[in-house]
Steps between C-alpha positions, in 0.01 A plus 500: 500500500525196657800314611557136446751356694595136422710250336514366159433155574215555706165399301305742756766758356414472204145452522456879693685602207255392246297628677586833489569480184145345384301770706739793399665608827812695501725241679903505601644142517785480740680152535619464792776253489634759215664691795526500831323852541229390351429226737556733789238741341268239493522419893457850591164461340396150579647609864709182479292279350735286184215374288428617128350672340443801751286738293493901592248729401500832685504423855334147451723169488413194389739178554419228330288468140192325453370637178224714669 
């Protein structure tokens, strides 16, 4: 499964979303102005970095979206 963490009124967001969604992969969306946990989840896997979406799949992260 992969996690999707991001805000709602990110486009980029939303657009990894659809994309999981379009191509069938399990996905878990976690918004991360929802609660403050969440954001400091995030950081531990973007090792700091504050930029959305961070995408993780397995070991692999991914920050940023560009629909490829």
């Amino acid at each position: 499964m992969v996690l999707i963490f991001g805000k709602d009124s990110c486009p980029y967001t939303q657009a990894a979303i659809e994309d999981c969604t379009d191509r069938g992969v399990a996905f878990e969306y976690i918004n991360v102005k929802q609660a403050p946990a969440n954001l400091d989840r995030m950081l531990v896997h973007s090792k700091g970095q504050r930029r959305v979406p961070v995408l993780v799949d397995g070991h692999r992260v991914t920050i940023g979206f560009g629909g490829t």
